[in-house]
C-alpha positions in Angstrom: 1.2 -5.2 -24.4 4.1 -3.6 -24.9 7.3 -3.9 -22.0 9.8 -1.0 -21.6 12.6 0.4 -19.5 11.2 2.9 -17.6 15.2 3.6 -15.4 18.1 2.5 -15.5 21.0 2.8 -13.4 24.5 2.0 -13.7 26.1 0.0 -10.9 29.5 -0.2 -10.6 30.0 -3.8 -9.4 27.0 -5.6 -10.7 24.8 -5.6 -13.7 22.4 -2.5 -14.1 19.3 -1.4 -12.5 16.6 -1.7 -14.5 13.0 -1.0 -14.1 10.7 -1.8 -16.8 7.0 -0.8 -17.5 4.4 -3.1 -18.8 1.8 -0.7 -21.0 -1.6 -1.7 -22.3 -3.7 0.4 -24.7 -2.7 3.6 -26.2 -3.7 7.0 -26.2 -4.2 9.4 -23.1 -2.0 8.4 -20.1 -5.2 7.0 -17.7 -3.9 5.0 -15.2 -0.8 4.4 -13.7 0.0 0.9 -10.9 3.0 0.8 -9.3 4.2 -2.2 -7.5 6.9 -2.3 -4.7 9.1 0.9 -3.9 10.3 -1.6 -0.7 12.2 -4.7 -0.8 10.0 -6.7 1.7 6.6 -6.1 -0.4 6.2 -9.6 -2.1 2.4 -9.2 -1.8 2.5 -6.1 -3.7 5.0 -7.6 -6.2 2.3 -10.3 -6.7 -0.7 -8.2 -7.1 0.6 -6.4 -9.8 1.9 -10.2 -11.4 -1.8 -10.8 -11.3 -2.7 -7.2 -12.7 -0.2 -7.6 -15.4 -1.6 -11.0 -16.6 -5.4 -9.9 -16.5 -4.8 -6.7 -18.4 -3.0 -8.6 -21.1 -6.2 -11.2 -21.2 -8.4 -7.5 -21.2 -5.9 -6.2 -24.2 -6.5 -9.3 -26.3 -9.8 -9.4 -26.4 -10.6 -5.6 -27.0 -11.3 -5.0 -23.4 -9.2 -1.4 -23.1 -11.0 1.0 -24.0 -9.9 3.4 -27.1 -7.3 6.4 -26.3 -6.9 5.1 -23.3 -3.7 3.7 -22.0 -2.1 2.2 -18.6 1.4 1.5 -16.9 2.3 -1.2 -14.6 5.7 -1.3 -12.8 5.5 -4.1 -11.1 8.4 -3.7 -8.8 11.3 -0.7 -8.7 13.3 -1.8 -6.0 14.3 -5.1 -7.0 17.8 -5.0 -5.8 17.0 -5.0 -2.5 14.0 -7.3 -2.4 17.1 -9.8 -4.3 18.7 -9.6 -0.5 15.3 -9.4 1.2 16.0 -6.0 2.7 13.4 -3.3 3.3 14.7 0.5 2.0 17.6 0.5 -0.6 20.1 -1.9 -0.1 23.0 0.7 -1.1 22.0 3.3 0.9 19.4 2.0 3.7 17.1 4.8 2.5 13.2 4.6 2.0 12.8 5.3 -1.8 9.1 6.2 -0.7 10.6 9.1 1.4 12.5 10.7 -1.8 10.0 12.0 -3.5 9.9 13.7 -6.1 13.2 13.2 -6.1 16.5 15.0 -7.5 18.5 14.0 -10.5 21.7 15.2 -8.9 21.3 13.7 -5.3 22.5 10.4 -3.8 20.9 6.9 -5.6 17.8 6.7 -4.1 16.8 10.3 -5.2 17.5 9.4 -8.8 15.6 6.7 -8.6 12.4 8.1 -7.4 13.3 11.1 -9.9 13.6 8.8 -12.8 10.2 6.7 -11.9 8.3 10.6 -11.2 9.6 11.2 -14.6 7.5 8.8 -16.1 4.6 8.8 -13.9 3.6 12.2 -13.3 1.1 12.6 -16.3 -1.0 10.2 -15.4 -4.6 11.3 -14.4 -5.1 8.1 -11.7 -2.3 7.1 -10.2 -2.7 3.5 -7.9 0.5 2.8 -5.5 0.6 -1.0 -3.9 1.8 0.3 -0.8 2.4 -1.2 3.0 3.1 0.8 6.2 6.0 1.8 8.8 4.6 -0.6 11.1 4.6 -4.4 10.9 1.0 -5.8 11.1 -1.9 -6.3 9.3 -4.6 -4.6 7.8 -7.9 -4.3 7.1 -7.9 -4.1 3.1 -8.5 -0.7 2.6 -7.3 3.2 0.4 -5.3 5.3 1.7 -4.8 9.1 0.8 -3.3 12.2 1.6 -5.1 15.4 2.8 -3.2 17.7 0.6 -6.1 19.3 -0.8 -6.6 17.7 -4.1 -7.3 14.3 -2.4 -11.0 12.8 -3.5 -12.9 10.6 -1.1 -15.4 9.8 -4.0 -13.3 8.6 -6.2 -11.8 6.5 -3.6 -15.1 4.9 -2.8 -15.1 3.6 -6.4 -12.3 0.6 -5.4 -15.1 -0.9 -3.3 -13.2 -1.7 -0.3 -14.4 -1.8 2.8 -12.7 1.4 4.0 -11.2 4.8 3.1 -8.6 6.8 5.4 -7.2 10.0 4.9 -4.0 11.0 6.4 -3.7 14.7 7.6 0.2 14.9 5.9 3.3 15.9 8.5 6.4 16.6 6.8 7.9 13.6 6.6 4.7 12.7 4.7 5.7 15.6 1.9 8.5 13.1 0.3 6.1 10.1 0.4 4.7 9.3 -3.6 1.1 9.7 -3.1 2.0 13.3 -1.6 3.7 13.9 -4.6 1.9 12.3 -7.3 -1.3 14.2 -6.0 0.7 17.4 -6.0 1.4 16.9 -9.6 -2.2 16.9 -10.4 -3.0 12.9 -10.1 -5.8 11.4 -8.2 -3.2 9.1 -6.3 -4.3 6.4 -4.3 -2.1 3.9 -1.8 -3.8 0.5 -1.2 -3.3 -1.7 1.1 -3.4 -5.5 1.9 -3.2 -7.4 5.2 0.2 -9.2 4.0 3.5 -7.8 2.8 6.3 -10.0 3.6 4.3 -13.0 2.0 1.5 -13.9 -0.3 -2.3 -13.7 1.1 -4.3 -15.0 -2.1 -7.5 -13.5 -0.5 -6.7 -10.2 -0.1 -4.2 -10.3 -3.4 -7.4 -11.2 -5.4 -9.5 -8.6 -3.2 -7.1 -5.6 -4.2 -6.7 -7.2 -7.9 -10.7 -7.0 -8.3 -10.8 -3.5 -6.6 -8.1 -2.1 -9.3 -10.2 -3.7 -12.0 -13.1 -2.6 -10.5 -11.9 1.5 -10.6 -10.8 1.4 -13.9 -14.2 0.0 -15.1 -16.6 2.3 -13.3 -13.3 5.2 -14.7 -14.1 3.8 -18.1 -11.0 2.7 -19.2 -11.4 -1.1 -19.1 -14.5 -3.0 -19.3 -14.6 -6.1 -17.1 -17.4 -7.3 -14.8 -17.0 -7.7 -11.4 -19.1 -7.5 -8.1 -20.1 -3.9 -6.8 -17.9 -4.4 -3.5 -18.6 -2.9 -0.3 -19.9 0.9 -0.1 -16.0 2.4 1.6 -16.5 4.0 5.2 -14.4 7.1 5.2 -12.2 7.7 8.1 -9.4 10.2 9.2 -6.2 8.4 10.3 -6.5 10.3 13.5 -9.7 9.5 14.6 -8.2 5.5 14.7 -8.0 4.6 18.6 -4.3 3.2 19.2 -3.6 0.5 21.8 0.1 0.7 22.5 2.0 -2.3 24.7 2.5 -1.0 28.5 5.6 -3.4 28.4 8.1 -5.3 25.9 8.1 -9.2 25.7 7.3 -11.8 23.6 3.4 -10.9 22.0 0.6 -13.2 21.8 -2.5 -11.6 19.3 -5.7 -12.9 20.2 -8.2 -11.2 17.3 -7.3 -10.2 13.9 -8.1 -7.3 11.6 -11.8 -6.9 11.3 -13.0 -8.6 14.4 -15.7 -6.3 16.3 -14.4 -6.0 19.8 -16.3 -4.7 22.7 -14.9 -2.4 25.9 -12.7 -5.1 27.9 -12.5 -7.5 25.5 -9.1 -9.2 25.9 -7.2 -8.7 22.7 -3.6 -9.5 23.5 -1.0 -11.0 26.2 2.8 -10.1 26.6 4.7 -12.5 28.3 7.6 -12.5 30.1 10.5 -13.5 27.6 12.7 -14.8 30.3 10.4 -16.0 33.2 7.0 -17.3 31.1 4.0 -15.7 32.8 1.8 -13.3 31.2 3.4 -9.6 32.4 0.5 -7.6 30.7 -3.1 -8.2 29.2 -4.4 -6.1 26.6 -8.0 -5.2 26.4 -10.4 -3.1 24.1 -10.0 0.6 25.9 -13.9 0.6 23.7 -16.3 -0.7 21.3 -14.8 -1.3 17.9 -13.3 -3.2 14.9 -9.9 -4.2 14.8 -8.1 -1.8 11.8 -4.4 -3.0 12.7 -2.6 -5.5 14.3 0.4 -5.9 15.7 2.1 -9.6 14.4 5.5 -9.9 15.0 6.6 -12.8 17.8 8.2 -9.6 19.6 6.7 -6.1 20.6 8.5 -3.5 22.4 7.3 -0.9 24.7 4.7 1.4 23.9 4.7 0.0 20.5 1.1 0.1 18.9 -0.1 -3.2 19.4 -3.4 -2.6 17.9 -5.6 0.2 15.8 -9.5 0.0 16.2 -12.4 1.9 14.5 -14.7 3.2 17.1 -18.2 1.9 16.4 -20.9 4.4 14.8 -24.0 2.7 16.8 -24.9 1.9 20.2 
């Protein structure tokens, strides 16, 4: 193992901001993991802890395979998961919007320049990611359809599903838009925890990186064949959105089947107690996302559901 600074950037009234790389192996750049881009992603930040301490284990014992070498950042934006904020603490910008960045543009462009500097030549290219919305997931891959996306290759994590995001143009600035652009099989996955630690699913996305780079030939470890991915497009995902604000009350949880009427959720009346609205399955399916937060405002998505393939 040898640890690196990948970026560095002055600060004026505090001590510098430093990213550093952990690498394992050497020869052709393989695989590439990076950790959090967000301040609040303390499951991802611990995911790649974990990655990090099996790959040295793997290195050790002679488990990387010849001319082949990977990169794990474990975390870039550490100054603002310090002050347990979300986007740049200097700035409030989303570094995951910025890409591929600019060298000459405000802080959080040359930090998502400097970290495309060092990433781009990687042929694989796994981002620990979590989404806009606050919720939970299904453990699953995410992708961009820009064209050089690869369903097959995604199948080869072993989790249970695969989705693929038609890109609008806010998407363009996101890293896995950009990383593919630049040639990488880039992958996003995702956990059903960000804010705090899920062991389950930590160890489920830990095994399904391992897994990957095993069946890619760059490390040999033994692990269970996983599930064979469904494939879905983002926008064939039926969202429930809340008719009213209030205080929100979840009743199921990713991956529950659900049938047409089921009741899923109640909003209740923040100032008066009674249940103001009841949320049930609009049809068959299996609970993708869910809303969590104690709060949900008005036609907020309050849950995602995967229609069901069979009668």
């Amino acid at each position: 193992m040898f640890v690196e600074e990948i970026f560095r950037m002055k600060a004026p009234c505090r001590e510098d901001m430093v990213v550093k790389g952990y690498r394992f192996g050497k020869g052709d750049k393989a695989a590439c993991i990076l950790g959090p881009v967000r301040g609040n992603e303390v499951q991802q930040l611990y995911i790649c802890s974990q990655l990090v301490r099996v790959f040295k284990e793997l290195e050790n014992n002679g488990c990387i395979s010849a001319g082949k070498e990977i990169l794990v950042i474990p975390v870039v934006n550490h100054f603002s998961m310090n002050v347990a904020k979300r986007f740049w603490g200097v700035d409030d910008i989303d570094i995951n919007r910025m890409f591929p960045g600019n060298p000459e543009g405000d802080t959080a462009a040359r930090i998502a320049d400097g970290i495309m500097q060092e990433i781009r030549d990687y042929s694989y290219g796994i981002q620990l990611a979590s989404f806009y919305m606050n919720g939970e997931f299904v453990p699953h891959v995410r992708m961009m359809e820009t064209g050089y996306q690869n369903t097959s290759l995604a199948n080869l994590f072993g989790l249970p599903y695969v989705v693929v995001r038609k890109p609008k143009p806010i998407d363009t600035r996101t890293l896995n838009y950009n990383w593919q652009d630049e040639k990488t099989a880039a992958f996003s996955l995702y956990t059903n925890k960000n804010q705090e630690i899920d062991a389950t699913s930590a160890n489920q996305a830990v095994a399904a990186v391992l897994r990957f780079l095993t069946r890619m030939g760059i490390v040999r470890y033994e692990s269970h064949s996983g599930y064979i991915s469904h494939v879905i497009m983002e926008e064939d995902l039926s969202n429930i959105h809340a008719g009213s604000g209030g205080i929100f009350r979840g009743l199921v949880k990713p991956g529950e089947d659900v049938r047409y009427g089921n009741l899923l959720a109640e909003i209740i009346d923040p100032y008066e107690g009674n249940v103001k609205e009841t949320i049930v399955a609009p049809t068959d399916g299996i609970v993708f996302f869910a809303h969590t937060e104690n709060l949900i405002t008005e036609s907020e998505i309050a849950y995602r559901l995967i229609h069901r393939l069979h009668a």
